[in-house]
mmJSON file of the N, C-alpha and C atoms, coordinates in Angstrom:
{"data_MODEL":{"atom_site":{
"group_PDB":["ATOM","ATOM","ATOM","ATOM","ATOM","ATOM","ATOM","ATOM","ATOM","ATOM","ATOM","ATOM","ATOM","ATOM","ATOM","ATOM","ATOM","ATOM","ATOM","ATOM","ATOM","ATOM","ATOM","ATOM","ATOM","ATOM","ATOM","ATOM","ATOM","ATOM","ATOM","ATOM","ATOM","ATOM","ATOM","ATOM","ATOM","ATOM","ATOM","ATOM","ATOM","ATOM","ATOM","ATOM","ATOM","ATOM","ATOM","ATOM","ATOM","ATOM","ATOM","ATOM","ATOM","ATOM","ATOM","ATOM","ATOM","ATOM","ATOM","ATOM","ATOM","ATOM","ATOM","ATOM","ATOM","ATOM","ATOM","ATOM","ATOM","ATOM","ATOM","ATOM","ATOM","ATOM","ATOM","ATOM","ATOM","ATOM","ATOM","ATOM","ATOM","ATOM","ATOM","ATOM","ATOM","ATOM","ATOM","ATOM","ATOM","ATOM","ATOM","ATOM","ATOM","ATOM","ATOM","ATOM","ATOM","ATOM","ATOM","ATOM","ATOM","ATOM","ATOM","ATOM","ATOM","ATOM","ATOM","ATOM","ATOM","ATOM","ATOM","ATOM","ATOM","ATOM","ATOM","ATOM","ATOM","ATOM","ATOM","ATOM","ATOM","ATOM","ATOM","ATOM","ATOM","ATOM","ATOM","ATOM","ATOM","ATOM","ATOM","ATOM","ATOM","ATOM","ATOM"],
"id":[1,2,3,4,5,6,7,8,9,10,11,12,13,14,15,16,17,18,19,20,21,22,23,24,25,26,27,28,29,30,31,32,33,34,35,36,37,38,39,40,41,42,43,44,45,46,47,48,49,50,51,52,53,54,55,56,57,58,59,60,61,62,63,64,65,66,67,68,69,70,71,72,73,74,75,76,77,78,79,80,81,82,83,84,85,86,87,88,89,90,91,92,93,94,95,96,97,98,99,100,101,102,103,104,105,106,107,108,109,110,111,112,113,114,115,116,117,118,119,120,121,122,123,124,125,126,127,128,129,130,131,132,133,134,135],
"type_symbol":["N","C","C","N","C","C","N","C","C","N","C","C","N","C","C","N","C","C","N","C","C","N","C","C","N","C","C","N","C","C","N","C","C","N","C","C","N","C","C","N","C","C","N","C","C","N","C","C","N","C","C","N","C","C","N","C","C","N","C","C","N","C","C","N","C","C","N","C","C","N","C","C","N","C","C","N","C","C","N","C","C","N","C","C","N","C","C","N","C","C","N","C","C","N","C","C","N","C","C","N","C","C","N","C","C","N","C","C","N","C","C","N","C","C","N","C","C","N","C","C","N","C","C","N","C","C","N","C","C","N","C","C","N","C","C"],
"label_atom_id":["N","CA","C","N","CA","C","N","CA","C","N","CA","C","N","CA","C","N","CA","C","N","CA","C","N","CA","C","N","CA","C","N","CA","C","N","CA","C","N","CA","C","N","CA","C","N","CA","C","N","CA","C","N","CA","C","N","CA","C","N","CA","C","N","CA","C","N","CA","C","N","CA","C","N","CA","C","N","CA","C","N","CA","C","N","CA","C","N","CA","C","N","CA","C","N","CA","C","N","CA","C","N","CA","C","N","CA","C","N","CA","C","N","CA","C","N","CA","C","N","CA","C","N","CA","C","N","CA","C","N","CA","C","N","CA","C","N","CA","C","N","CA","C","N","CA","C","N","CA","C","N","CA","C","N","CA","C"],
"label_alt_id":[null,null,null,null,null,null,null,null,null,null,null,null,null,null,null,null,null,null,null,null,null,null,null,null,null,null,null,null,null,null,null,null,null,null,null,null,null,null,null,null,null,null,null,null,null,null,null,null,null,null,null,null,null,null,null,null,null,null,null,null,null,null,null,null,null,null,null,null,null,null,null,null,null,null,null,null,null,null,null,null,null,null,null,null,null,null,null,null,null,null,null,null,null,null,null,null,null,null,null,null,null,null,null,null,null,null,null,null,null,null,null,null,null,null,null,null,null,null,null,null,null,null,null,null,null,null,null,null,null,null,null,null,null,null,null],
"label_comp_id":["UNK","UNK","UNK","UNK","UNK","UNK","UNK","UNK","UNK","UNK","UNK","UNK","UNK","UNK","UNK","UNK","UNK","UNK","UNK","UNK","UNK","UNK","UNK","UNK","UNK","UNK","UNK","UNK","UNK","UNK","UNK","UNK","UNK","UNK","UNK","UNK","UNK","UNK","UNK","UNK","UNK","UNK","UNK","UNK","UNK","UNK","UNK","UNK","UNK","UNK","UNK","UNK","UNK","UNK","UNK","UNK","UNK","UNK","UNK","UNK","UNK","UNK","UNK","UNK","UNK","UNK","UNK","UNK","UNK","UNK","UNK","UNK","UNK","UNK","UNK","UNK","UNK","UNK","UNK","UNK","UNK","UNK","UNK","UNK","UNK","UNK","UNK","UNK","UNK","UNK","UNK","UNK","UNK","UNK","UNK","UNK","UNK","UNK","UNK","UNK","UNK","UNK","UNK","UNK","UNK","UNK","UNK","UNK","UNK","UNK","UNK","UNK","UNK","UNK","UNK","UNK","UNK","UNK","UNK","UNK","UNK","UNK","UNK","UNK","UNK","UNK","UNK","UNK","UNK","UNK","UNK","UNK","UNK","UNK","UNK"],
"label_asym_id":["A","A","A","A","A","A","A","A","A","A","A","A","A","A","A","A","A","A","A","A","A","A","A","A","A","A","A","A","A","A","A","A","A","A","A","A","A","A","A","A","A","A","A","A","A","A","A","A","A","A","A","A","A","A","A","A","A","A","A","A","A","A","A","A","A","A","A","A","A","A","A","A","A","A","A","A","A","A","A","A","A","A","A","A","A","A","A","A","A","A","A","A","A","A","A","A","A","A","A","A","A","A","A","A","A","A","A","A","A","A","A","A","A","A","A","A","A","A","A","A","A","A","A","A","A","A","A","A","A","A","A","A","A","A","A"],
"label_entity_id":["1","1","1","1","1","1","1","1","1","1","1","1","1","1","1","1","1","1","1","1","1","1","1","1","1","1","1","1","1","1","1","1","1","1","1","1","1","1","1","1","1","1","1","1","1","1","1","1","1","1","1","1","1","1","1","1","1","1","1","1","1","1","1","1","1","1","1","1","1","1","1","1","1","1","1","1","1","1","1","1","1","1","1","1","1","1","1","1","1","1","1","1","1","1","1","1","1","1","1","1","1","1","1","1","1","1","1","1","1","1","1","1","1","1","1","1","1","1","1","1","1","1","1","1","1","1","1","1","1","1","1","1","1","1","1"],
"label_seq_id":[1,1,1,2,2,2,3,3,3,4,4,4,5,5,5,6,6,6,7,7,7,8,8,8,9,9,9,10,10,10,11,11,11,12,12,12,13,13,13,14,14,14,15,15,15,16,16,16,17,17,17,18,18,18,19,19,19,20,20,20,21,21,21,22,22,22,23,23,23,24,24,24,25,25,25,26,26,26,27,27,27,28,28,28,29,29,29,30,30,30,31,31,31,32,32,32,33,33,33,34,34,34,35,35,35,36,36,36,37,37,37,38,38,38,39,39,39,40,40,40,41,41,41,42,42,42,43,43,43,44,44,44,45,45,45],
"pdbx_PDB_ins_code":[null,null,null,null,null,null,null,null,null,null,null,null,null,null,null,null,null,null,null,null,null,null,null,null,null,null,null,null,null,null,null,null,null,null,null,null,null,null,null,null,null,null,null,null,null,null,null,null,null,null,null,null,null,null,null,null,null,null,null,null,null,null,null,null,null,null,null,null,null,null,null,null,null,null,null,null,null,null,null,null,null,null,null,null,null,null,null,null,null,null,null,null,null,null,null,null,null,null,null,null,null,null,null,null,null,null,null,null,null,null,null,null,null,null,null,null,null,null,null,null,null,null,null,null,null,null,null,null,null,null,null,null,null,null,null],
"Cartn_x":[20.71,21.448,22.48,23.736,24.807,24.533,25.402,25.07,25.786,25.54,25.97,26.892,27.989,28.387,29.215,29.988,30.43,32.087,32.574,33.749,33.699,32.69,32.969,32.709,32.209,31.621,33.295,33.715,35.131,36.299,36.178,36.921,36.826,35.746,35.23,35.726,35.448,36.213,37.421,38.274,40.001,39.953,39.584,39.336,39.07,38.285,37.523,37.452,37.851,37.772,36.29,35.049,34.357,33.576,32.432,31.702,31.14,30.739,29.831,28.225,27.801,26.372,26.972,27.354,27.509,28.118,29.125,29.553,28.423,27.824,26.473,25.755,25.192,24.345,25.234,26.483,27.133,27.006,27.267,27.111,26.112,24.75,23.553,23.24,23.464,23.135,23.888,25.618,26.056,26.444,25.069,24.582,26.615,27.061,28.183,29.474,29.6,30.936,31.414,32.846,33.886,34.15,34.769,34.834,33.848,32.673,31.532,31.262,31.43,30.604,31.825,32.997,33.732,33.665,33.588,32.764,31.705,30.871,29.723,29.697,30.737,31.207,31.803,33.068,33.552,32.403,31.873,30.837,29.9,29.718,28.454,28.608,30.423,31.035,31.419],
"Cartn_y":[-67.77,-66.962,-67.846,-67.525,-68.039,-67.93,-68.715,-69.409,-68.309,-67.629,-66.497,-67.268,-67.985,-68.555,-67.567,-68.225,-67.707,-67.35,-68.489,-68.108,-66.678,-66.916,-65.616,-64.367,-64.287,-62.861,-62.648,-63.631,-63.529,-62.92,-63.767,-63.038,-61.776,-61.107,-60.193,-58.88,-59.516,-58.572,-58.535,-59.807,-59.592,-58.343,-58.907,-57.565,-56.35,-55.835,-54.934,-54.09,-54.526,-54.107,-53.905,-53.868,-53.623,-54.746,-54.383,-55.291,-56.201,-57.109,-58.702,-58.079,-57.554,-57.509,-56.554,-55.434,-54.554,-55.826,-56.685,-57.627,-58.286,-59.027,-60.096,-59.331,-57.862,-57.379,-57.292,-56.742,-56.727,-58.051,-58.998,-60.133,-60.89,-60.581,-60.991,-59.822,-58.685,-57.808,-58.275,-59.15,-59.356,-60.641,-61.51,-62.825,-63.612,-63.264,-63.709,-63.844,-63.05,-61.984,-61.47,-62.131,-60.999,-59.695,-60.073,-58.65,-57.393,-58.026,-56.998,-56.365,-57.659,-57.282,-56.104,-56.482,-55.358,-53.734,-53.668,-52.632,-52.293,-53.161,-52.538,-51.645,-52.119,-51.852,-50.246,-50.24,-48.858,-47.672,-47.718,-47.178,-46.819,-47.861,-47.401,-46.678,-46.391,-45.947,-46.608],
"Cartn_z":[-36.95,-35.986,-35.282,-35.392,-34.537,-33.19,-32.122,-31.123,-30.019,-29.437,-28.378,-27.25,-27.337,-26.165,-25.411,-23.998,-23.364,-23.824,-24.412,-25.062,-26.23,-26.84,-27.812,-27.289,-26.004,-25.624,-24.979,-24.035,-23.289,-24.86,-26.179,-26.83,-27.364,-27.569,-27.49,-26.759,-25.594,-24.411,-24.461,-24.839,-24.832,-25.846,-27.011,-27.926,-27.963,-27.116,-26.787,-25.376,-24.373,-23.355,-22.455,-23.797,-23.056,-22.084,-21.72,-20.863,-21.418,-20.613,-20.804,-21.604,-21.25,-21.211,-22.664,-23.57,-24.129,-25.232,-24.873,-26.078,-26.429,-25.294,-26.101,-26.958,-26.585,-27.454,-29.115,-28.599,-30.313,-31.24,-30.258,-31.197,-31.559,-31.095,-30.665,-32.655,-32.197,-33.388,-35.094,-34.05,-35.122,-36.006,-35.51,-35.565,-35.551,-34.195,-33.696,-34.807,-35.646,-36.439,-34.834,-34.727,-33.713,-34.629,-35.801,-36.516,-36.573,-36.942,-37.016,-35.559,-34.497,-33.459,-32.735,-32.816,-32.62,-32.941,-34.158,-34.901,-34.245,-34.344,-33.81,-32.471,-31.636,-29.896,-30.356,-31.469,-31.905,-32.021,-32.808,-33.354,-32.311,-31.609,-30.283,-29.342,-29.533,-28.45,-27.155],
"occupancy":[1.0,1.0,1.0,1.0,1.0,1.0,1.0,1.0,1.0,1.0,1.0,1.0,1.0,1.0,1.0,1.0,1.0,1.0,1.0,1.0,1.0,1.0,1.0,1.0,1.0,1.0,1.0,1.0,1.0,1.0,1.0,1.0,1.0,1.0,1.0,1.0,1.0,1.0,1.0,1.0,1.0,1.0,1.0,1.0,1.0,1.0,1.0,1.0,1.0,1.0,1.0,1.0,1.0,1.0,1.0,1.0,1.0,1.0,1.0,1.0,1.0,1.0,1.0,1.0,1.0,1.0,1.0,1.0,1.0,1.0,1.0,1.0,1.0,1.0,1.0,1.0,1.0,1.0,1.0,1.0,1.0,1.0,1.0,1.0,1.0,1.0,1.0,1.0,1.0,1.0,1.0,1.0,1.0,1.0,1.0,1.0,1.0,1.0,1.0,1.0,1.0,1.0,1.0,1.0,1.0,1.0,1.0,1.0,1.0,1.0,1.0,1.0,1.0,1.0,1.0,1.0,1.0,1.0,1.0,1.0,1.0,1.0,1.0,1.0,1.0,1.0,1.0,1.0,1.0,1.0,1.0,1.0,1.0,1.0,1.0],
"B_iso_or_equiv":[0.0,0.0,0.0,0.0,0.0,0.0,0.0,0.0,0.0,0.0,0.0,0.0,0.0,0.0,0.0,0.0,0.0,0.0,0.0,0.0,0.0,0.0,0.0,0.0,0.0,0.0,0.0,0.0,0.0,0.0,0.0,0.0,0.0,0.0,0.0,0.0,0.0,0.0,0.0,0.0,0.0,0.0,0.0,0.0,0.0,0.0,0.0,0.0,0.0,0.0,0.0,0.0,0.0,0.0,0.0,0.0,0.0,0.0,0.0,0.0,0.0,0.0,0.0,0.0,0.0,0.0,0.0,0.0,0.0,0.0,0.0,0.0,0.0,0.0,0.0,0.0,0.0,0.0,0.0,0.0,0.0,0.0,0.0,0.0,0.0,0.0,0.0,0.0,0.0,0.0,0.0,0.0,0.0,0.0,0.0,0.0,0.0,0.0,0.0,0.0,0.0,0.0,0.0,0.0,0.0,0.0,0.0,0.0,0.0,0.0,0.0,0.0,0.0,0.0,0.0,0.0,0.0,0.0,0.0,0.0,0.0,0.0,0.0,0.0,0.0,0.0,0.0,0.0,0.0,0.0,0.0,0.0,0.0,0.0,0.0],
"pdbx_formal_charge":[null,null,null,null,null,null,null,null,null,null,null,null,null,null,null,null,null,null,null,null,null,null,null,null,null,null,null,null,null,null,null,null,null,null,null,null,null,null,null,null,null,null,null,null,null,null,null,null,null,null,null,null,null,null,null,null,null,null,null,null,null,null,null,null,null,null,null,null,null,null,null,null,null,null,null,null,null,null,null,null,null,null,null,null,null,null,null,null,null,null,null,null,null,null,null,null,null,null,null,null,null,null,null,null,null,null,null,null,null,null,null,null,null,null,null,null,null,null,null,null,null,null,null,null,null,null,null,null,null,null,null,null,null,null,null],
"auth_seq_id":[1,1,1,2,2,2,3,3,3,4,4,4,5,5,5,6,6,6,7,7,7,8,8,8,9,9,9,10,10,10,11,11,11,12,12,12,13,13,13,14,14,14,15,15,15,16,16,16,17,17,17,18,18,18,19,19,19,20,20,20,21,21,21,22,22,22,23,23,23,24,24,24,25,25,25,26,26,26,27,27,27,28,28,28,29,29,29,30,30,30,31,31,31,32,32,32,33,33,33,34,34,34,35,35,35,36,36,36,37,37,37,38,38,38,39,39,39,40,40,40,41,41,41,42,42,42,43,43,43,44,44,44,45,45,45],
"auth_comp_id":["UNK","UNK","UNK","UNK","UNK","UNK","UNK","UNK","UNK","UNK","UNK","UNK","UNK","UNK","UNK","UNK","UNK","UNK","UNK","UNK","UNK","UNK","UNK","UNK","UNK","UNK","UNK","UNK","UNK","UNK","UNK","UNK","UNK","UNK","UNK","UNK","UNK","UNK","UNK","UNK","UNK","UNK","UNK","UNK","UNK","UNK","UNK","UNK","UNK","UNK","UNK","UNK","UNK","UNK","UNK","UNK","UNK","UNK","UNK","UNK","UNK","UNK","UNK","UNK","UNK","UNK","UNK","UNK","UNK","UNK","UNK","UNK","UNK","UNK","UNK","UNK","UNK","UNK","UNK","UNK","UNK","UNK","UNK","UNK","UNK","UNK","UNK","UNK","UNK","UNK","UNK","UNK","UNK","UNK","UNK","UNK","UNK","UNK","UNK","UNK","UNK","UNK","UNK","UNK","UNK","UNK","UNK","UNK","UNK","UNK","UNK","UNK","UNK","UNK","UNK","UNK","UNK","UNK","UNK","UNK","UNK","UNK","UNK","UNK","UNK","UNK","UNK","UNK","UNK","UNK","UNK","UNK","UNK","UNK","UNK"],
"auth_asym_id":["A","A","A","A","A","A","A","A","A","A","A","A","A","A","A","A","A","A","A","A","A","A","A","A","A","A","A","A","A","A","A","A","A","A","A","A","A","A","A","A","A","A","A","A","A","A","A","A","A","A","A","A","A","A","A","A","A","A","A","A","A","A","A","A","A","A","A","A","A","A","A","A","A","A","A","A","A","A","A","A","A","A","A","A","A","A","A","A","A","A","A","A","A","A","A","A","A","A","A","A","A","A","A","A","A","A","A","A","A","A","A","A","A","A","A","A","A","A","A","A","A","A","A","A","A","A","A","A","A","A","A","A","A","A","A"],
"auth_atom_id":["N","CA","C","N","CA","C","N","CA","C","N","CA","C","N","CA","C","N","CA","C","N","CA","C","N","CA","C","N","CA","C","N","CA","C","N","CA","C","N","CA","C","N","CA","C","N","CA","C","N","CA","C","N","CA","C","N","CA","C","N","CA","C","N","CA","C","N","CA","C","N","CA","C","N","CA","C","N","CA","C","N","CA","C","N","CA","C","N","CA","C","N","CA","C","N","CA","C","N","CA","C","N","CA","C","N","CA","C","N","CA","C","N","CA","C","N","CA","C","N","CA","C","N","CA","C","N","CA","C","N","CA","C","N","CA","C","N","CA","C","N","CA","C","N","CA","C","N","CA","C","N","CA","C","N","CA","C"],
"pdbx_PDB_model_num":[1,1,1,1,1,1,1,1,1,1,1,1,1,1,1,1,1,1,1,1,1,1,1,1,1,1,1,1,1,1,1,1,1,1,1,1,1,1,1,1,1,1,1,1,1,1,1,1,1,1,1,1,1,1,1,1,1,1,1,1,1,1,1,1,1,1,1,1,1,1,1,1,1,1,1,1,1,1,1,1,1,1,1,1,1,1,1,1,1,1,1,1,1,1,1,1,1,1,1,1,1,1,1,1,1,1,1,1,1,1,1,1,1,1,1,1,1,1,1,1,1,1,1,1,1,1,1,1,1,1,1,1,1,1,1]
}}}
């Protein structure tokens, strides 16, 4: 499992708009893929 830091959740959010706590879980799910974990944020709504 990739490493959940604070920089990737912050890029995440540039990306995404959404929240802190809603990115970690995407990337936490998306063993830290910005691509996927983005997706994953679309999709979840």
């Amino acid at each position: 499992m990739a490493e959940i830091n604070a920089e990737l959740v912050k890029q995440l959010r540039q990306m995404t708009g959404a929240g802190i706590m809603d990115c970690k879980k995407a990337l936490k799910e998306t063993n830290g893929d910005l691509e996927a974990a983005a997706e994953y944020l679309r999709k979840a709504g």
